[in-house]
C-alpha positions, 0 to 999 in steps of 0.5 A: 477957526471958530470961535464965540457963539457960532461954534456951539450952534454948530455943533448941536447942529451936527450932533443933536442933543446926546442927553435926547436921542432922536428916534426917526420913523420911516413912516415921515420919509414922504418923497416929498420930505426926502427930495426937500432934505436931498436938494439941501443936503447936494446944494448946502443951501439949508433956507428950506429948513422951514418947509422941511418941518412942514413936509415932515408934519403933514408926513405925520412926524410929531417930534417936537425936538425935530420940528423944532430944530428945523423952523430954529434959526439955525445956522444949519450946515451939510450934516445937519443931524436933521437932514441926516435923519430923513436921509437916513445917513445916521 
């Protein structure tokens, strides 16, 4: 069970903010971007969060509540709002 800080970071990492909904352009699906966000996704290793946020910058994402949430320290987790974006599982 979780219990103290832990479980509410990992719920805003799961549902995001829902007073903020984020609208993702398909534009910032580079093959980069998705390829990055499908490795994390399959492999639940989410330490590329980081290069994710630089991926999606140079796809031209201005977002800041997207980059923002993937340079955070997290933690970040298999459904993550963020990962679940680029590949569009939302």
């Amino acid at each position: 069970m979780l219990t103290g800080e832990r479980q509410p970071a990992l719920i805003r990492d799961i549902f995001g903010n829902p007073f903020r909904p984020m609208t993702f352009r398909s534009t910032w699906r580079s093959p980069t971007v998705v390829e990055l966000a499908s490795w994390m996704y399959e492999s639940r290793d989410f330490g590329a969060m980081p290069n994710l946020a630089d991926e999606l910058q140079r796809a031209g994402c201005d977002s800041a509540d997207l980059l923002d949430h993937c340079r955070g320290t997290g933690p970040h987790v298999r459904g993550c709002w963020a990962v679940d974006l680029v590949l569009d599982r939302i």
